[in-house]
Short mmCIF file of the C-alpha atoms (twelve columns), coordinates in Angstrom:
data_MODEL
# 
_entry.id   MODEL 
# 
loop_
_atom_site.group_PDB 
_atom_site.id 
_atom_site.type_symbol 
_atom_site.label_atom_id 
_atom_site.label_alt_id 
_atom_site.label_comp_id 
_atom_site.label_asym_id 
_atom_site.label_seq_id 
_atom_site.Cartn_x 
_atom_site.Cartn_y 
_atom_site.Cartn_z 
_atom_site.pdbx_PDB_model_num 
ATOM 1  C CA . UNK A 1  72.159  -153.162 171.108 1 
ATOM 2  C CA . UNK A 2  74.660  -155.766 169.290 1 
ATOM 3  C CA . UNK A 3  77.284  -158.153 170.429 1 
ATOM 4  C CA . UNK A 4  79.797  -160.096 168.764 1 
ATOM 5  C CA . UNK A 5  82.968  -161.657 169.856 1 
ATOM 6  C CA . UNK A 6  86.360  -161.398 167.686 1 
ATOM 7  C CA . UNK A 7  89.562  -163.295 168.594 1 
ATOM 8  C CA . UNK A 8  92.551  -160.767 168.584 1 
ATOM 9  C CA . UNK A 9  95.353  -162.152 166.537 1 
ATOM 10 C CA . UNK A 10 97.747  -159.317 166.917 1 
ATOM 11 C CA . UNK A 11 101.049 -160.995 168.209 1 
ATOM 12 C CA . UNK A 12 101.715 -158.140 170.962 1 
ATOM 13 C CA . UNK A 13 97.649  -157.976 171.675 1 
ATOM 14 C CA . UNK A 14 96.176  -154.286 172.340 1 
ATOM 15 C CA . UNK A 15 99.551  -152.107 173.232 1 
ATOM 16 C CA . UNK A 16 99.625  -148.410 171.975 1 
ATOM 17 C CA . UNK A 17 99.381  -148.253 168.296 1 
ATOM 18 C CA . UNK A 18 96.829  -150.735 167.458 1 
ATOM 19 C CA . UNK A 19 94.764  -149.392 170.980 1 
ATOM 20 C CA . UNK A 20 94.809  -146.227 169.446 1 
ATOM 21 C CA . UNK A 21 93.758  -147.163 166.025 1 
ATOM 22 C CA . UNK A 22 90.929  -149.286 167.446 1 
ATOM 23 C CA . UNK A 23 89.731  -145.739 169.283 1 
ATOM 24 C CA . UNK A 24 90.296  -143.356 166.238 1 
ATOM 25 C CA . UNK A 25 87.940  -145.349 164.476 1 
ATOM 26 C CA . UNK A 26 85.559  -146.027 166.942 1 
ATOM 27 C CA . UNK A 27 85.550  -142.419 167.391 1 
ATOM 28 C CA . UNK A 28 83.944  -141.534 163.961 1 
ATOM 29 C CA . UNK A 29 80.716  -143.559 165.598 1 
ATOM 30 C CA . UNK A 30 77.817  -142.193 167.438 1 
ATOM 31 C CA . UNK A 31 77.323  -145.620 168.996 1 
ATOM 32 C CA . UNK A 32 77.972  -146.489 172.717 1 
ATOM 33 C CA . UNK A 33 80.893  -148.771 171.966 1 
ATOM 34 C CA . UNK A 34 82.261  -150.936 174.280 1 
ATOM 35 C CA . UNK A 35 83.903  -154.468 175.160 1 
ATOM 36 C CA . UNK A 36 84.517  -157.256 177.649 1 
ATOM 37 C CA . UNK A 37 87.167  -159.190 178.632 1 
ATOM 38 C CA . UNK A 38 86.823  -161.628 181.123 1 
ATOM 39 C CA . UNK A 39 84.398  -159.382 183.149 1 
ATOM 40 C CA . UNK A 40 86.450  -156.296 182.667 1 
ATOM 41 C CA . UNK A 41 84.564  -153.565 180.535 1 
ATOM 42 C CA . UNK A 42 86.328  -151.551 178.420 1 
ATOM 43 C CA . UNK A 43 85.449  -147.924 176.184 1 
ATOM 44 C CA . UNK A 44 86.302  -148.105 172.932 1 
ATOM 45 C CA . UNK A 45 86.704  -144.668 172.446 1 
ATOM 46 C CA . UNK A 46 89.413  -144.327 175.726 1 
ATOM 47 C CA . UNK A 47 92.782  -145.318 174.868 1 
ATOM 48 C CA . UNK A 48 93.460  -145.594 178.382 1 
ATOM 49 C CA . UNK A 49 89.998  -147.890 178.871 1 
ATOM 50 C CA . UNK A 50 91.236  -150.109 176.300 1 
ATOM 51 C CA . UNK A 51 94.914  -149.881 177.103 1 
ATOM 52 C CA . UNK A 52 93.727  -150.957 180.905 1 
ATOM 53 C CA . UNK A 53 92.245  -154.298 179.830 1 
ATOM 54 C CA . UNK A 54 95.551  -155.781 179.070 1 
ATOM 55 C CA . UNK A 55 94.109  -157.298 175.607 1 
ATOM 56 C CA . UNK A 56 96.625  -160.281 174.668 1 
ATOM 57 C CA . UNK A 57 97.088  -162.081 171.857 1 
ATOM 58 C CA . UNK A 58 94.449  -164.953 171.577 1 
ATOM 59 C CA . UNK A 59 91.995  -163.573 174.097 1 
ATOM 60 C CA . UNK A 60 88.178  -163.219 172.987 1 
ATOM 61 C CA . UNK A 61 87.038  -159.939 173.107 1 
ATOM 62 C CA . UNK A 62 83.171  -159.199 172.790 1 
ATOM 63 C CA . UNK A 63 82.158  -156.078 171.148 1 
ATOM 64 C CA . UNK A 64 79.021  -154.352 172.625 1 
ATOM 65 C CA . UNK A 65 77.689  -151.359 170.626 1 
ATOM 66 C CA . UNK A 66 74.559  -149.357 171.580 1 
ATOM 67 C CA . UNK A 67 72.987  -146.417 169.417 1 
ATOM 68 C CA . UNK A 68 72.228  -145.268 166.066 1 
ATOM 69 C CA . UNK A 69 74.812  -146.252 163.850 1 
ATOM 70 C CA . UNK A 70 75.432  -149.773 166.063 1 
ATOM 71 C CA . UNK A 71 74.867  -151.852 163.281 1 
ATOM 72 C CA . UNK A 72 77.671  -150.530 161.261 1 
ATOM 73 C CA . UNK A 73 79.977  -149.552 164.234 1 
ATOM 74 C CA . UNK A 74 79.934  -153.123 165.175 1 
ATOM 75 C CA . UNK A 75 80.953  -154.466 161.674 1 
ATOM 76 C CA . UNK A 76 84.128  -151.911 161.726 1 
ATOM 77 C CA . UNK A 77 85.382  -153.216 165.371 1 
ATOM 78 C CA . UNK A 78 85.317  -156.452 163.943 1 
ATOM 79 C CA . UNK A 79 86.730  -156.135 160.618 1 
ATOM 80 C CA . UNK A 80 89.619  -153.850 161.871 1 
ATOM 81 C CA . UNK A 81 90.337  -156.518 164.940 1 
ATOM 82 C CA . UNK A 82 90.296  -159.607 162.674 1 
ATOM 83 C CA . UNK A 83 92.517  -157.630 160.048 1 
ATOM 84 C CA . UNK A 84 95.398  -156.664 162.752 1 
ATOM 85 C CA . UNK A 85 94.723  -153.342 163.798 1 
ATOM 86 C CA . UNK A 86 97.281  -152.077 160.743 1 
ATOM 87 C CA . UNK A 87 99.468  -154.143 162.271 1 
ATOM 88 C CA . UNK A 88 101.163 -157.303 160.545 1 
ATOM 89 C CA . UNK A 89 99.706  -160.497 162.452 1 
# 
């Protein structure tokens, strides 16, 4: 298992379209991938898990991914979350 936290910088936080590219890729894992807010757990790969934790903008979100391909799972969630979700931050 890994664990690293990322700072979301996207000005609207996790609404629809960046929630759902945050799951498409997470999807192409084998990894258990979750993450915690503020004791809420979230799965990566349920737009309506992630939708539910009411990300914000500025909020600390630690990435927990469990399985095989964890290692590079992990490093994707991060890079995508610090790089806006396709979104312009």
């Amino acid at each position: 298992m890994v664990k690293q936290e990322v700072v979301v910088k996207n000005q609207t936080g996790l609404h629809l379209r960046p929630a759902g590219v945050l799951c498409k890729v997470a999807m192409r894992y084998k990894s258990k991938i979750l993450f915690y807010l503020q004791g809420t757990e979230a799965n990566v790969k349920s737009i309506l898990s992630v939708l539910s934790a009411c990300v914000k903008e500025g909020d600390t979100i630690e990435f927990c991914c469990e399985g095989e391909d964890e290692e590079e799972a992990l490093q994707e969630m991060i890079r995508i979350v610090e790089n806006g979700l396709g979104e312009n931050t």
